[in-house]
VOBA-1610 file (N, C-alpha, C; in pm, whole numbers, padded with zeros to 5 digits, always signed):
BEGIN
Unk+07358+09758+09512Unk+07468+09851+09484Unk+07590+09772+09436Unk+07631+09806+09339Unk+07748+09750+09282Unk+07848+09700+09301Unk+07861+09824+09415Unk+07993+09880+09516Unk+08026+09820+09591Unk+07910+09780+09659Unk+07886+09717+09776Unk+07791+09602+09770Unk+07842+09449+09749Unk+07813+09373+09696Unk+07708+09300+09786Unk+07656+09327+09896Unk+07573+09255+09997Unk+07476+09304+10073Unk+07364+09222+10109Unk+07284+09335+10211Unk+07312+09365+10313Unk+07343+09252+10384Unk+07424+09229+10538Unk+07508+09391+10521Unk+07468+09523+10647Unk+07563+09604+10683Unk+07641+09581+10685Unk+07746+09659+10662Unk+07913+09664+10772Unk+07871+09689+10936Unk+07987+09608+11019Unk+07957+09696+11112Unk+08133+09762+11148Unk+08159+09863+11168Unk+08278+09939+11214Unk+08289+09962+11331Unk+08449+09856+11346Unk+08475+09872+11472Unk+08525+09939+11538Unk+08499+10130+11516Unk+08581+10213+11552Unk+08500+10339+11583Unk+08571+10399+11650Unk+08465+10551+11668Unk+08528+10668+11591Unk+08599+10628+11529Unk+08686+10734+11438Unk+08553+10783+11323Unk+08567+10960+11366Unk+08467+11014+11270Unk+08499+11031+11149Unk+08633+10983+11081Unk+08753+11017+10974Unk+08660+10876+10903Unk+08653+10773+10946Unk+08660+10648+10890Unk+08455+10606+10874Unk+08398+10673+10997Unk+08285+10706+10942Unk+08274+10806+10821Unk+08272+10898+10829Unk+08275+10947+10666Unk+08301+10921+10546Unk+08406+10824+10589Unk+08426+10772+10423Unk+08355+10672+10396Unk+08325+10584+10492Unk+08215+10495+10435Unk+08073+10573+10415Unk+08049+10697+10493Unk+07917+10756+10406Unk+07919+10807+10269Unk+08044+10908+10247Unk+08051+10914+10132Unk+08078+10836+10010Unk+08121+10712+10072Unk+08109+10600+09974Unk+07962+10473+09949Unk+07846+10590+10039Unk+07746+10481+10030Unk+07744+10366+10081Unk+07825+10299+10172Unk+07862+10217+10219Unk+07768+10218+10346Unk+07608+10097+10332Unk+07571+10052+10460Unk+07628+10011+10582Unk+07631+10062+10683Unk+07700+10013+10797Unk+07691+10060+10940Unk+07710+10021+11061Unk+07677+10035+11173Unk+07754+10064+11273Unk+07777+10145+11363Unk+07925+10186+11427Unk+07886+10120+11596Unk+07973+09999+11588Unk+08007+09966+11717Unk+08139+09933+11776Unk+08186+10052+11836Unk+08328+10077+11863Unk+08406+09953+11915Unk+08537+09920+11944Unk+08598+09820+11964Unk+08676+09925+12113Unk+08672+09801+12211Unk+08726+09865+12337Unk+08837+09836+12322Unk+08923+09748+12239Unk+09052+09693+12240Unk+09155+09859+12265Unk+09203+09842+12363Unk+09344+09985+12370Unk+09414+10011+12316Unk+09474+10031+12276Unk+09641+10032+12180Unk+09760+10049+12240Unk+09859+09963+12250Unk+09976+10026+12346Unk+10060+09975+12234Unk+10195+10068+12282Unk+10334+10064+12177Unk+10324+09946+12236Unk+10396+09847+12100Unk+10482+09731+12046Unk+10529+09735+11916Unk+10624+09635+11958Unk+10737+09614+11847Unk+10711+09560+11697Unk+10755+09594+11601Unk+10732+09478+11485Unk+10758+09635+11363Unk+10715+09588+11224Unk+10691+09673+11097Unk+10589+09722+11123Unk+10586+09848+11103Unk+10469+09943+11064Unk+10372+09901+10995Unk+10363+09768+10940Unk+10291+09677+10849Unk+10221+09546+10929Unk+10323+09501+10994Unk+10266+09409+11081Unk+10188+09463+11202Unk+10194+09617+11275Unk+10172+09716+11328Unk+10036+09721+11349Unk+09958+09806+11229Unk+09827+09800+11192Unk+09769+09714+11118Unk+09832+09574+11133Unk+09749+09492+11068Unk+09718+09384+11262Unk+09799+09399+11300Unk+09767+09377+11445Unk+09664+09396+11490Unk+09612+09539+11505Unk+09575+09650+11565Unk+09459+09619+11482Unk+09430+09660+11383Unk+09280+09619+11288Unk+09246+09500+11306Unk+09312+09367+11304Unk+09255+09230+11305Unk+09217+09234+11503Unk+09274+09269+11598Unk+09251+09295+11714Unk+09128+09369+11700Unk+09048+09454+11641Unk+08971+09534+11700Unk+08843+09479+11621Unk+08890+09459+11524Unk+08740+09363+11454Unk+08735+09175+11540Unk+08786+09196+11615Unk+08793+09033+11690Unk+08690+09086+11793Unk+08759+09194+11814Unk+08693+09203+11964Unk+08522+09255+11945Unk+08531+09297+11839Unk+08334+09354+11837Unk+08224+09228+11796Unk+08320+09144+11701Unk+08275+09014+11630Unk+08130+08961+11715Unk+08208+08943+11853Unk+08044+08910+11932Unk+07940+08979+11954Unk+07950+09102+11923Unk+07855+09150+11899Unk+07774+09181+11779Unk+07858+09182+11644Unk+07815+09187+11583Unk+07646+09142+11508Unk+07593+09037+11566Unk+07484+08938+11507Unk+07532+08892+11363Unk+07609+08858+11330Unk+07654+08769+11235Unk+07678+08876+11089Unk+07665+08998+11115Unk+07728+09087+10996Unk+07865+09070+11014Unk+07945+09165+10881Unk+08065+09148+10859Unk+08115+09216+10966Unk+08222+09253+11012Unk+08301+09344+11080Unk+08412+09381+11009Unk+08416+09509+11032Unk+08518+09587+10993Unk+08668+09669+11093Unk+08755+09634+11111Unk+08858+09700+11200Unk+08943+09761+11095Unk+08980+09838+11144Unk+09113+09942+11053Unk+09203+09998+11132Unk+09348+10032+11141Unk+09422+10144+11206Unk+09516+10199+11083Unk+09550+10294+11153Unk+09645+10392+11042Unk+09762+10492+11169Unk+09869+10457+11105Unk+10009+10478+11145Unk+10096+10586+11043Unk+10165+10663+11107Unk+10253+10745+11001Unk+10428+10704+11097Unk+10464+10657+11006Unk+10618+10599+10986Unk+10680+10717+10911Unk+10801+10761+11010Unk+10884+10803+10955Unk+11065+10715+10953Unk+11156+10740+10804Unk+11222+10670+10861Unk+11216+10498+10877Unk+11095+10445+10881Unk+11077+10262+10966Unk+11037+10299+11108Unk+11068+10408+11134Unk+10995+10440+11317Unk+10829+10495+11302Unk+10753+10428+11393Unk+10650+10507+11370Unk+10590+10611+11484Unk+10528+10700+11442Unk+10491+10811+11501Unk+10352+10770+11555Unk+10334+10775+11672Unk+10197+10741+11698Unk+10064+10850+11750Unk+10005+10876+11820Unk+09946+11021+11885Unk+10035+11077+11949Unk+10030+11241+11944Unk+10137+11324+12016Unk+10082+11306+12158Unk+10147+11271+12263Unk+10098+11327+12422Unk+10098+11464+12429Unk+10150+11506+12434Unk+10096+11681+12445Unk+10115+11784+12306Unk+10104+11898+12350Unk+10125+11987+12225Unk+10315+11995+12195Unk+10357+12007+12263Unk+10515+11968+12265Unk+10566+11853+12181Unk+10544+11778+12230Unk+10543+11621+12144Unk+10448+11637+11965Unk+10352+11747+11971Unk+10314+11746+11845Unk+10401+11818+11786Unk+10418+11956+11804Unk+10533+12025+11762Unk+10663+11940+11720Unk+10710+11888+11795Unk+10837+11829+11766Unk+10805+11723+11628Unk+10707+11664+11658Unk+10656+11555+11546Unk+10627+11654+11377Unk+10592+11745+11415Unk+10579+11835+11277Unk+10738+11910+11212Unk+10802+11912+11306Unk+10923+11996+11276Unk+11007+11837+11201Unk+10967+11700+11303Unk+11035+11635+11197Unk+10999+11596+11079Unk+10896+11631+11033Unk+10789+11574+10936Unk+10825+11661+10855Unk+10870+11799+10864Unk+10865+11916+10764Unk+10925+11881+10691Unk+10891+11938+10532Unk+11003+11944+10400Unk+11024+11789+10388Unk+10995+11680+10401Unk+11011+11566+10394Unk+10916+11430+10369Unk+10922+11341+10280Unk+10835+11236+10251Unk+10789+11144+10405Unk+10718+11071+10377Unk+10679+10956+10509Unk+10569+10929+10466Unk+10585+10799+10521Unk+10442+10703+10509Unk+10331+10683+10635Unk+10202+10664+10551Unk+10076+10648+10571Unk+10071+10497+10620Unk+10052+10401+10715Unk+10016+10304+10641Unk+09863+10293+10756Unk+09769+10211+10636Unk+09653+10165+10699Unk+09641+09984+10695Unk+09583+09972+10799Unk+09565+09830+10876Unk+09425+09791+10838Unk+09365+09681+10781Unk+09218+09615+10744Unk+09217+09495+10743Unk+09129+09497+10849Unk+09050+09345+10879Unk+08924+09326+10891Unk+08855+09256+10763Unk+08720+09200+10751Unk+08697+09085+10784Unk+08644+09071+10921Unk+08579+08920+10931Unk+08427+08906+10945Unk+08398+08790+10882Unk+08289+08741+10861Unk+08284+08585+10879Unk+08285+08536+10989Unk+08261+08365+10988Unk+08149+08321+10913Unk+08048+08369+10900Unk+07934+08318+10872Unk+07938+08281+10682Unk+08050+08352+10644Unk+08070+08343+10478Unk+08244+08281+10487Unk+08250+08257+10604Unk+08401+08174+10603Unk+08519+08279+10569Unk+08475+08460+10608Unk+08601+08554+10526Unk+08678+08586+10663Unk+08805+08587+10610Unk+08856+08667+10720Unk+09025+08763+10569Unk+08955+08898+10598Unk+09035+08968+10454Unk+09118+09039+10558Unk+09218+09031+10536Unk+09354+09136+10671Unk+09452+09180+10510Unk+09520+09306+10512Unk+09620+09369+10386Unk+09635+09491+10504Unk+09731+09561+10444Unk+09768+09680+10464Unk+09805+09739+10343Unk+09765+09867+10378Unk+09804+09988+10235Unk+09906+10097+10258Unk+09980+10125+10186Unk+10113+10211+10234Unk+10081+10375+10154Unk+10060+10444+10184Unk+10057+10619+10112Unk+10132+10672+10100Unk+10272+10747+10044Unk+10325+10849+10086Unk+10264+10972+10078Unk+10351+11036+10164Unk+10292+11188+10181Unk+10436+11275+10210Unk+10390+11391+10122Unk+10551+11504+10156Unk+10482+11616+10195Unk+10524+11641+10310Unk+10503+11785+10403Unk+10565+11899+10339Unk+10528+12030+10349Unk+10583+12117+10287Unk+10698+12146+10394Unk+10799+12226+10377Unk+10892+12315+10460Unk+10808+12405+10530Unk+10791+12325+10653Unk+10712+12432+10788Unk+10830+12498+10890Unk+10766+12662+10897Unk+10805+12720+11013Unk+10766+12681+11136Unk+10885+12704+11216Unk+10816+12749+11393Unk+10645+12741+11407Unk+10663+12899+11308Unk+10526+12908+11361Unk+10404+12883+11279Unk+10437+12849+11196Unk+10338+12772+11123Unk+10272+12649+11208Unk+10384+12546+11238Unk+10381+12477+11328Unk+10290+12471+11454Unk+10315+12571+11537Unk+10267+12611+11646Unk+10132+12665+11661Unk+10094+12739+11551Unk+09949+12772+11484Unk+09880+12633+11481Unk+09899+12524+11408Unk+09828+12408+11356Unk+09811+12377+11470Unk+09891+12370+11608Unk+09873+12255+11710Unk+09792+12331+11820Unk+09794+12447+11819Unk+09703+12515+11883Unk+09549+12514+11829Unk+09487+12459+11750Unk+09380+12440+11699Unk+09316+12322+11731Unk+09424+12208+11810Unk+09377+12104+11882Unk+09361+11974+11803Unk+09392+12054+11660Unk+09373+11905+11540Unk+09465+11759+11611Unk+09597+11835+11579Unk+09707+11687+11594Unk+09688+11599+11675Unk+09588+11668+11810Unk+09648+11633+11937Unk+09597+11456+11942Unk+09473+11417+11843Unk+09445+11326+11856Unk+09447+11190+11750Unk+09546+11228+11634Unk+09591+11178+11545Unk+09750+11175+11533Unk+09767+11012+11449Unk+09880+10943+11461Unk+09948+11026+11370Unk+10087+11045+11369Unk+10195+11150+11293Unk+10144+11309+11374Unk+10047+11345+11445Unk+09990+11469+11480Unk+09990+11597+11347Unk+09898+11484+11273Unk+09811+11604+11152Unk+09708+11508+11098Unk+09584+11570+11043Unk+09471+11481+11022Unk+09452+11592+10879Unk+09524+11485+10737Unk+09500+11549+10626Unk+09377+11585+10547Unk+09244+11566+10622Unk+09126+11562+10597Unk+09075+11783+10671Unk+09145+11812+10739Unk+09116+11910+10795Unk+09261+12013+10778Unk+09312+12103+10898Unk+09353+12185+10876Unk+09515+12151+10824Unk+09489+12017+10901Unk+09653+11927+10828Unk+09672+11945+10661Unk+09530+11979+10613Unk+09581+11970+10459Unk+09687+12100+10395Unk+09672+12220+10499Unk+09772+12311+10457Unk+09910+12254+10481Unk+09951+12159+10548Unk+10085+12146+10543Unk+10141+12021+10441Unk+10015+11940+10371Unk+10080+11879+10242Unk+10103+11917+10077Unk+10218+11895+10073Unk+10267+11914+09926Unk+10212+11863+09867Unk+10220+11722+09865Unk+10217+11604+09780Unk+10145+11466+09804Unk+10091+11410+09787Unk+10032+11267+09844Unk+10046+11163+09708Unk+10118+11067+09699Unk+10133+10947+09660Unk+10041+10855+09690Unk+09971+10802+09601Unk+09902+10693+09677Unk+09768+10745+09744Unk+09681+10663+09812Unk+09551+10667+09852Unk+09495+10751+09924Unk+09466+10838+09872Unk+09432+11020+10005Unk+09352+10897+10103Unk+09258+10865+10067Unk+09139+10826+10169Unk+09251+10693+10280Unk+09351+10650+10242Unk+09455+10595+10304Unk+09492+10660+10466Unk+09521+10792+10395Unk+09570+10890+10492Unk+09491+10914+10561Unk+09349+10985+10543Unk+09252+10987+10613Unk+09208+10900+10697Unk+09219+10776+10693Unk+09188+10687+10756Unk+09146+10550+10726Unk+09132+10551+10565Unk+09053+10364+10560Unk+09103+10369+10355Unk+09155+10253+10357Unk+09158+10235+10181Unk+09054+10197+10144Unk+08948+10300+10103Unk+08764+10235+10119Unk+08816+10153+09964Unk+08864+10210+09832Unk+08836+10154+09687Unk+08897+10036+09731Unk+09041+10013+09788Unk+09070+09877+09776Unk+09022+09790+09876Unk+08967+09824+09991Unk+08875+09736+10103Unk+08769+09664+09981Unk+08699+09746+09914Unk+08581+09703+09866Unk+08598+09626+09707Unk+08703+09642+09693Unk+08754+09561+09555Unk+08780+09412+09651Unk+08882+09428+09726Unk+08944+09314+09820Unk+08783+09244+09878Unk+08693+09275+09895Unk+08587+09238+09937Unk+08502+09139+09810Unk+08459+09221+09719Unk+08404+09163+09630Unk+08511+09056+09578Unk+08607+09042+09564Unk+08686+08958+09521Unk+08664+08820+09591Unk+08689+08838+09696Unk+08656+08762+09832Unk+08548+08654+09846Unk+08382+08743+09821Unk+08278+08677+09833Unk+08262+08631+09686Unk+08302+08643+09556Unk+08365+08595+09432Unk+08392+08450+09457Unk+08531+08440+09548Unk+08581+08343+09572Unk+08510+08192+09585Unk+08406+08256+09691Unk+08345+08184+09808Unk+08234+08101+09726Unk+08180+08153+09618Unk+08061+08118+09493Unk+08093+07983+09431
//
């Protein structure tokens, strides 16, 4: 496959069903063995953020891997330079949508490919914007009662019912969703290019 320049699977270090899908629909061989690493607030850029957080979670599966690549990713919505992380309750989502309404903010996603065995270790982050439409009350209150937000960062998952509340998207839908699959896999082939 073209696309996908190797036999060696991926393996993904995540249980996110957002980030499985896109590697199916991108044909992308690969194997899902979640990363136990936790996530707790800390300090830094929304950039240095999820690039943390992705190079952390592909570290931690690495030993298990059997010598395939590993894959870690996270994805953050920054509003402002502050970032928004999962809502704790439906309250906290609400509030997170009312500030989000009628207004731009960024996507950003976190990627880390390591592979010792080919000497790679690929870490970038990708930035998306996205503009929310002007949401009501209860527009609002509808979306979060459906249980979407409750488990996604900014509390909306633009792949599902979150897509009624975007205007506009700048930049990499599949970003937002969860993984920059075109530029992971450009950044990849480039990579094992290198290594030749």
């Amino acid at each position: 496959m073209w696309w996908y320049p190797v036999e060696d699977p991926l393996v993904l270090a995540s249980r996110s069903p957002r980030r499985k899908r896109i590697l199916e629909m991108a044909r992308v061989p690969f194997v899902q063995i979640p990363s136990d690493v936790e996530e707790v607030p800390m300090d830094g850029s929304p950039a240095d953020v999820v690039c943390h957080w992705a190079g952390s979670k592909a570290s931690d599966v690495l030993k298990r891997a059997r010598g395939r690549p590993v894959l870690g990713a996270d994805t953050m919505v920054a509003l402002d330079g502050h970032l928004l992380g999962k809502p704790e309750d439906e309250l906290h989502a609400r509030n997170m949508l009312r500030r989000l309404s009628g207004r731009w903010h960024s996507v950003f996603g976190g990627v880390s490919l390591l592979w010792p065995q080919r000497k790679m270790k690929l870490e970038f982050f990708h930035e998306t914007r996205v503009r929310f439409r002007k949401l009501s009350d209860s527009e609002s209150s509808a979306y979060v009662s459906t249980g979407e937000p409750l488990d996604k960062a900014g509390a909306y998952g633009v792949q599902g019912y979150g897509s009624l509340l975007v205007e506009k998207v700048h930049g990499c839908y599949f970003n937002v969703m969860g993984l920059p699959v075109s530029r992971l896999l450009h950044r990849f082939r480039d990579e094992l290019m290198k290594g030749e």
